[in-house]
C-alpha positions, 0 to 999 in steps of 0.5 A: 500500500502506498504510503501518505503524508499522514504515514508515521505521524502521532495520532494527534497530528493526523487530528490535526490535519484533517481537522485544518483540511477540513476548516479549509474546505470549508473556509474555501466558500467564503466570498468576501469583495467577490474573491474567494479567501480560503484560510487555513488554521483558524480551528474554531471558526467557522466560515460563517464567523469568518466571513462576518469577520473579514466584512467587518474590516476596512475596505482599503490600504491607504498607501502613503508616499514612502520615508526617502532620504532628503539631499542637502546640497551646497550652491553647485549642486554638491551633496553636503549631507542626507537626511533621514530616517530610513535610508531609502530612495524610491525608483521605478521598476524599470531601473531595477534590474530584471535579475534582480527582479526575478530573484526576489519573486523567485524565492518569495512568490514564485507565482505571483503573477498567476494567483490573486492576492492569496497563493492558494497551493502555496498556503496549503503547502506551507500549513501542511508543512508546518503542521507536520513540524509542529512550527512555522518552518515555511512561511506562506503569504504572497508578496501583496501580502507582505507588501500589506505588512511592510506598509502598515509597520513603515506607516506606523511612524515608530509608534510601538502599539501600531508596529505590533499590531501589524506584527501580531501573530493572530488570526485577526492580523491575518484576516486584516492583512489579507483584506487589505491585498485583496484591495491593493490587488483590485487597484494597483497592477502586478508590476505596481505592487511588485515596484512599491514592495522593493522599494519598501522592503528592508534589506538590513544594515539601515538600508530600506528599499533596494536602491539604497541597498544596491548602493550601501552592498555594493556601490552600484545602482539597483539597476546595474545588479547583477546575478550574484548581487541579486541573489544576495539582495533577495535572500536578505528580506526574509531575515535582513539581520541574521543574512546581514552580509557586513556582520554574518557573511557566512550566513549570507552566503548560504542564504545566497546561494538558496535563492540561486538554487531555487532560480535554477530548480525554477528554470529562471537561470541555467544550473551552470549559472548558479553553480558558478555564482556560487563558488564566487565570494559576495563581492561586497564594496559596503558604503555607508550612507552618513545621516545628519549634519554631523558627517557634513563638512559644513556640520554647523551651515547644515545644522542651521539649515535644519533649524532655519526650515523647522520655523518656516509654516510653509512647511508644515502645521507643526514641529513634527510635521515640518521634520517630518518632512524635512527628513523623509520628503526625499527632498533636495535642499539647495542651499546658498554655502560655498564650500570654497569658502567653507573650507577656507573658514573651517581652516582659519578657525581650527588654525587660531582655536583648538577644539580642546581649548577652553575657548570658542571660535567662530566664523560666520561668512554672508554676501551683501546684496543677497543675504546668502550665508557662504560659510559657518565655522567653529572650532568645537566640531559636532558631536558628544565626544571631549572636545565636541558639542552640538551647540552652534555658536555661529547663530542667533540662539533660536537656530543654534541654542548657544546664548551670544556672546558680547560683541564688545566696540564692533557695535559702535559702527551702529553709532558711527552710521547714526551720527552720519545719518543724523548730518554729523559731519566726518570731520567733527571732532568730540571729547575723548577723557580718560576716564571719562564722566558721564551722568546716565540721565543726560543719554536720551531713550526712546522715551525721553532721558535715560532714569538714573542718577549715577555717574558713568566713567568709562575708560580708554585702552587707547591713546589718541587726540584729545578731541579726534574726528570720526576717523581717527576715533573709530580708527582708534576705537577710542570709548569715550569719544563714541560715548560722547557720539552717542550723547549726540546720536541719542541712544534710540536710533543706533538701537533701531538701526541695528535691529533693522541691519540683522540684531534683531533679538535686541530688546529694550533692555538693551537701550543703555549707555554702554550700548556702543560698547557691546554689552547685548549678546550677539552670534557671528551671523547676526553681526556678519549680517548687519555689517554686510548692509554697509559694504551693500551701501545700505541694503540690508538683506536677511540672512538666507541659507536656503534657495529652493526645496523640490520634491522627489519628482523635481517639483519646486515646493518652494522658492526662497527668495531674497528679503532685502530692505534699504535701512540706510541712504547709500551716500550714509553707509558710503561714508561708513565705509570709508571711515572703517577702511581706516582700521584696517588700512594703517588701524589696528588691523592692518595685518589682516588686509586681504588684497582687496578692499576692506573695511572693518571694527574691532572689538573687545569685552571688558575682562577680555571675555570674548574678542571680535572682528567684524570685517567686510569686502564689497561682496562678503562680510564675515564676523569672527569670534573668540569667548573664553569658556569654562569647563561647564561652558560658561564665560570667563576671561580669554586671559591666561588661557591656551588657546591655538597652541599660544597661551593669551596673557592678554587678548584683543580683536586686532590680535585674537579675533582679527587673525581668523578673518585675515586669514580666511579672507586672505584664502577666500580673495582669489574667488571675488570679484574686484570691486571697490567701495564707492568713495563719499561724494565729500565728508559731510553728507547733507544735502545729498539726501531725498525725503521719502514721500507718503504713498500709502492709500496710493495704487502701486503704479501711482506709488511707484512713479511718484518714488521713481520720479525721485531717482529711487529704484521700487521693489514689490514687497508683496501682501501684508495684513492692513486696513488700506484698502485692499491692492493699494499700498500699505506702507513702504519700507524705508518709511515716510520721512526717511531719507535716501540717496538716488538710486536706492531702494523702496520697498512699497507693500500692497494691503490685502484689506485686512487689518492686522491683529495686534499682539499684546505688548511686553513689558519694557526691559529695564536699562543698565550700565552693563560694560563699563568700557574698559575693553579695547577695540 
């Protein structure tokens, strides 16, 4: 007598059997959408229950677009870094090689272009075997429902209950799982299903999908895979960790070599081929893929970009959305740094700065005219180790966390450029006592005299004329003369300007007396931002590290355009310039002068706690910083400290901070253009100006030929929330009663007719004398 499968089993296991066969010829008479779904090894069901089951589940599988990896790139198009959270990029089946695709339905789902969304002969043969093993030795769902699976555990977004839910090892799962590819069956085609389950599928080692997988194995693309490669790539997504080729190669291999036996027992390869593949060894050429800023050779730029798009609305409702986003879109970042520059900057700082110094160095590097950040360096690099950090020093505290450090006498170019705008001519001359002695309450607020009723006696570190002019001051850095100045400036709008020019975290705490002498907390960027309008004669332009973000398709998602604003009258910031050419050329920093025109301030806090020099060409401004830190980070004096290999008995702008810039300026020279700063038309600017006439309430063309007719050049600023009339002008920027030079910039605002809802008003910030202007410049 022949024998059976049952021959030789327990008499339980033959219960067994019989008892799933049966539920299986039952099971077979369900009809659920208008597919017939056997299902096997649900003992006490009955197919009543399981029907009533499989109907109460969701009809479809939303499938959402994929987790990719996002390219941030540098101005050229090069690659600076990838983000993500799964390393995946998706592609076409078209560029998936057809080896590759055989392999894979070769060992999962031999017959997946014959059956439906279940293969019948295969669940039966994989039930009955695993019966007689007492275990799950076969596994028996189709690719759709893998791909069902796969898709519910990627679009869980890490969430733990989500996750084990689609790895549930239930009868519920089961029947849920198998709805759901009936569906994706009734929608999408083979070739569909088969492309969104290679590129889903995870192949081990942080590599999702199988172009990932191509690149990170063997440096190849998914396209160019050959038999060998395929075999490997499709053995692994039955277990990607135990087949992991990088840490199990010996498993690797086997399982290898299963996938080229089944293709050749299959017919889809001859037995030769197999045979020889494999005899050869896996041929790996690993190449892993970096994640985050931290492998960047532009960490902190990158880590800025990140936190810079993380405020934009644009790009999602929230935080989470906006990461979301920025790290599985599958995005290209183009951003505005240059990596010449960038080097050039990473070089100069690591040169002046060591990273186990107890003491930050920072470069910030902007262009006038355009607001694009070319470089951000700083001397701790990015990471947990000694020596590292992820605090970004080089940007404002909301994109970077690091608090600012004082800038010390680089703010008395705020003053100076007040004093020009106010007619001061260049050539008045003011006081310059050591020490000086100053009542507080003859400075003038924003809201009338300064209230206090002590004696302010700041002290010079240099020497110079008892009463110097604008150039020999500033040449000198000379604190009392600038005190002086700014009695006459009064305090509010050297306070105004340097929030229009890029300090924009300045509060009204910070209108003090010892404002021109730095004492506000400042980052590179900001300073490097507003020193940049000066060399861009009074434009001012936000700091922009971003230009366009497309899509996986190449789609623009959007455009960042450059946000520019005249704060100053170019015949004013003109003269600024000419004024701070004089510190570099025969000033204190006449080291540093790059070969190119340059202009620049010193700057140096009281107890030499931090130094700076701010510095500009007429096409790139750059801030460079030094603060001394302790271990626990906080500040302390530069002085006797080592840093950059020298140990600093006493530090300044010209000769600490200054040296940075020089030499980054120096290197970055050859790749700007030659230009010149425009010369003043004479030392005293009055009568070169033109008022600002009122055009709000006007139509935009009529504002615009009014403001053309006077020699100025008119930008559309777009819509804003007012209560103009909607699509006349709401106000113009600069505003009424400013005054320009021909040839600058109004920007005019067109009203949407809606006014703007006001928020309620902080209390004010009290004063204080904070340095007491001791540092040298």
């Amino acid at each position: 007598m022949a024998r059976t499968r049952f021959d030789g089993l327990p008499p339980g296991k033959v219960a067994s059997h019989l008892g799933v066969m049966l539920l299986v010829a039952a099971v077979l008479g369900v009809v659920v959408s208008g597919l017939a779904i056997p299902f096997a090894g649900v003992i006490g069901f009955s197919a009543r229950n399981v029907s009533e089951s499989v109907d109460d589940l969701p009809q479809e599988l939303e499938t959402e677009q994929l987790p990719q990896r996002t390219e941030v790139q540098d101005a050229e198009g090069k690659t600076i870094a990838t983000l993500y959270d799964q390393n995946r990029v998706n592609v076409p089946l078209r560029q998936i090689s057809r080896t590759m695709v055989e392999a894979i339905v070769a060992i999962e789902d031999y017959r997946f272009y014959q059956h439906g969304a279940l293969d019948l002969k295969g669940t039966l043969r994989a039930l009955l075997t695993n019966q007689a093993a007492g275990s799950v030795a076969q596994g028996g769902s189709s690719i759709t429902q893998q791909l069902v699976k796969l898709t519910l555990i990627t679009q869980a977004n890490g969430d733990e209950e989500a996750i084990k839910a689609a790895k549930e090892d239930s009868y519920g799962r089961k029947l849920k799982e198998l709805r759901y590819a009936i569906a994706l069956e009734k929608r999408h085609s083979k070739d569909w299903i088969l492309e969104r389950y290679l590129n889903t599928a995870y192949f081990g080692d942080g590599a999702y999908g199988v172009q990932a997988a191509a690149q990170h194995y063997f440096s190849t693309n998914a396209k160019d895979l050959n038999l060998r490669q395929s075999a490997l790539l499709a053995g692994l997504v039955q277990s990607p960790e135990a087949y992991n080729p990088t840490k199990n190669a010996a498993q690797a291999k086997v399982r290898r070599n299963v996938v080229l036996e089944r293709m050749a027992q299959l017919n889809v390869i001859p037995q030769a081929d197999a045979d020889k593949a494999k005899d050869r060894k896996l041929g790996l050429k690993v190449q892993d893929q970096p994640n985050g800023c931290v492998n960047s050779e532009a960490q902190f730029f990158c880590d800025y970009v990140v936190r810079w798009l993380m405020t934009d609305p644009a790009l999602g409702a929230d935080q989470e959305e906006r990461r979301r986003l920025i790290f599985n879109g599958g995005l290209t970042i183009k951003t505005t740094v240059d990596l010449r520059y960038q080097k050039s900057a990473n070089d100069a700082v690591a040169a002046h700065v060591y990273k186990d110094d107890l003491a930050i160095g920072g470069l910030a590097l902007i262009e006038p005219g355009t607001g694009n950040v070319r470089g951000l360096a700083q001397s701790r690099p990015m990471g947990k180790k000694k020596g590292e950090t992820f605090l970004n020093y080089t940007v404002p505290t909301k994109y970077g966390d690091a608090a600012g450090v004082q800038p010390g006498s680089t703010f008395k170019a705020f003053v100076l450029a007040a004093a020009i705008n106010q007619d001061i001519p260049l050539t008045q001359r003011f006081p310059a006592p050591n020490p000086g002695r100053f009542p507080l309450n003859d400075f003038q607020t924003c809201d009338g005299p300064y209230q206090s009723t002590e004696i302010w006696t700041p002290k010079n570190s240099t020497s110079s004329s008892a009463a110097p002019n604008l150039y020999e001051g500033t040449r000198n850095s000379v604190n009392t003369f600038f005190v002086n100045l700014e009695l006459a400036t009064g305090l509010c709008e050297p306070w105004k300007l340097a929030r229009e020019m890029g300090i924009s975290e300045l509060t009204e705490a910070n209108i003090v007396p010892s404002f021109t002498l730095g004492v506000a907390g400042v980052s590179p960027l900001e300073m490097a931002e507003a020193y940049a309008t000066f060399a861009a004669q009074g434009l001012h332009c936000d700091a922009r590290p971003v230009t366009e973000i497309t899509d996986v398709q190449g789609n623009v998602l959007k455009k960042y355009q450059k946000n520019c604003t005249q704060v100053l009258a170019s015949p004013v910031a003109n003269a600024v310039n000419d004024v701070l050419r004089g510190v570099i050329d025969g000033g204190f920093a006449d080291a540093q002068d790059p070969g190119q025109p340059a202009a620049g301030k010193t700057g140096t806090t009281n107890d030499n706690k931090s130094v700076w020099f701010v510095g500009y060409t007429p096409n790139l401004a750059g801030a460079a910083m030094v603060a001394g830190v302790n271990r626990e980070g906080h500040p302390e004096s530069l002085d006797g400290k080592a840093v950059g290999g020298r140990t600093l008995y006493s530090s300044s702008g010209s000769t600490t901070a200054g040296p940075i810039w020089g030499d980054a300026f120096k290197a970055i020279a050859p790749f700007l253009d030659d230009v010149d700063f425009t010369r003043p038309s004479s030392s005293d600017i009055r009568g070169l100006l033109i008022t600002v006439p009122a055009v709000s309430g006007k139509t935009y063309d009529s504002a615009k030929a009014t403001l053309e007719g006077l020699g100025f050049n008119v930008v559309n600023g777009g819509t804003v929330d007012s209560a103009v009339g909607q699509g006349l002008v709401a106000w113009s920027a600069p505003g009424t009663g400013a005054r320009l030079a021909s040839g600058d910039t109004v920007t005019l605002y067109i009203s949407d007719g809606t006014p703007k809802v006001k928020k309620g008003k902080g209390k004010k910030g009290k004063g204080g004398r904070g340095n007491n202007g001791n540092g040298q410049g």
